[in-house]
N, C-alpha and C positions, 0 to 999 in steps of 0.2 A: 504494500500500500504506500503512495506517495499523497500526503498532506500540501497545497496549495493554501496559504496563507494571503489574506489581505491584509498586509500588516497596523494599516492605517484604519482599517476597520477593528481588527482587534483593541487594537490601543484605544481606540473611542470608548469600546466597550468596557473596558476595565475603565479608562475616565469618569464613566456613568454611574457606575458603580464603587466610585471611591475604592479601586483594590488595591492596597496597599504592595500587595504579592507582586504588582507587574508596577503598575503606576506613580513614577515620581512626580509629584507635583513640584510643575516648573523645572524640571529638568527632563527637556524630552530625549537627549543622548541616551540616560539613563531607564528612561522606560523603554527603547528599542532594545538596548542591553538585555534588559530585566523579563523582557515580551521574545527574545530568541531564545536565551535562557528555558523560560517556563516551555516552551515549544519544545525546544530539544531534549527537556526533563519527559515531558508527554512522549514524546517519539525511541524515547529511551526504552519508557515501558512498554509500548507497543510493536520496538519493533519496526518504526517507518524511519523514513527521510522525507524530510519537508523542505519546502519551499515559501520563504516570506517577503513577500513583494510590499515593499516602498515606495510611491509617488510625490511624497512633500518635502522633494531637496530644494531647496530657496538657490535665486538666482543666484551664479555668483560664487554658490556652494559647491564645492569637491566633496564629494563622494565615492569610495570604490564602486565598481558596477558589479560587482560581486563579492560576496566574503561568504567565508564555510565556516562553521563552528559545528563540530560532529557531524549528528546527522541533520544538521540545519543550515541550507546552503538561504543567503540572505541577496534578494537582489535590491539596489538600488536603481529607481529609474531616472536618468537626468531630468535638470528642470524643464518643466514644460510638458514631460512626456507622463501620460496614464499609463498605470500599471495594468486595469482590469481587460484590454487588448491583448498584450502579452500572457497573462495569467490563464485566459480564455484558450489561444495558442497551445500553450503549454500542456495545458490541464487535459483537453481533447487531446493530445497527441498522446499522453501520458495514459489516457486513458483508455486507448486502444488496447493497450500491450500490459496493462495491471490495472489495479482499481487507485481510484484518483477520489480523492476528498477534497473541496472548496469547501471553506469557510471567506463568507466575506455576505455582506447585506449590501451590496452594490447593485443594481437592480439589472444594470446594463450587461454585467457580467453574468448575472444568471440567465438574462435571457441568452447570450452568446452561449452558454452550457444547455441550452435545452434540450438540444440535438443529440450532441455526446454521451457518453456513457459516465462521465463524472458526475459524483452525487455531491449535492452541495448542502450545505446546514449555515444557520446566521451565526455569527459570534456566540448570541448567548448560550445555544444550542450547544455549541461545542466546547465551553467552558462547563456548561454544565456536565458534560458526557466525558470530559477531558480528569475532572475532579474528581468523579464517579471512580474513574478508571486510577487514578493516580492519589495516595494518599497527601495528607500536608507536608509528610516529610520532602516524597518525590517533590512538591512544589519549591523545598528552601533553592535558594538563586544564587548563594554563596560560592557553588563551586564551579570549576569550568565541563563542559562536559568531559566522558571519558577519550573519548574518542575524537582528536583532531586530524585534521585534511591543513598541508601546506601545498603552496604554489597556486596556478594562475585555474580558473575552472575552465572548461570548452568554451563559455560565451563570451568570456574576459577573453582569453586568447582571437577566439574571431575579431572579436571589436578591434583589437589593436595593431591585426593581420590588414581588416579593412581600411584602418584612419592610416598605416604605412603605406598600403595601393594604391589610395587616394591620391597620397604625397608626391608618388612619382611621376 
């Protein structure tokens, strides 16, 4: 199973909810931290690899366009660009060849999923179902996952095969 994240829809969620567990108030570095963390503590116990999509880097702003922490590969979209295109992309392709899970309340992206075989659930849905599955301890955020990934991921490497082709 691969987990498709709206990352920016999660984080709202726990916003609404004053969660202490994911959600720094007034430090949103730290709630993206705290919201990969909690993912890949989920994906620990079950077993997957997720994917957490980012759409609010501010102009201006550097961002890696991908970063791995275990089994939670983290994309960053530059500015300007929507993540729920991509995620959609993803999610159907993904979902051909194994089962695919969206989380996200983006209405746009659900309808892009109607056709595919990915099954989608809203945030609360899957906190609820994520907490069921995982004790409070699984939730502490203190440590790094077990399992790190170094170097560049397939998408990172394309991007900077294509911005050198460009160049010449």
């Amino acid at each position: 199973m691969i987990l498709f994240v709206n990352g920016r829809d999660l984080l709202d969620h726990f916003r609404e909810q004053r969660d202490r567990a994911v959600f720094a108030a007034g430090n949103p570095e730290q709630s993206r931290t705290n919201l990969r963390r909690w993912v890949a503590r989920y994906c620990e116990t079950r077993g997957w690899d997720a994917v957490v999509f980012f759409d609010d880097c501010e102009a201006g702003e550097m961002r890696p366009l991908s970063e791995r922490a275990g089994r939670v590969r983290v994309v960053n979209m530059p500015y300007g660009k929507k993540a729920w295109p991509e995620m959609a992309r993803q999610a159907n392709r993904s979902a051909q060849e194994e089962d695919a899970l969206v989380v996200t309340a983006d209405v746009r992206l659900i309808r892009a999923l109607e056709r595919g075989r990915a099954k989608v659930v809203t945030p609360q849905q899957f906190v609820a179902r994520a907490r069921d599955a995982m004790g409070r301890s699984d939730e502490d955020l203190t440590e790094e996952p077990d399992e790190k990934f170094s170097g560049l991921s397939e998408e990172e490497v394309d991007v900077w095969l294509d911005f050198f082709r460009r160049g010449k």
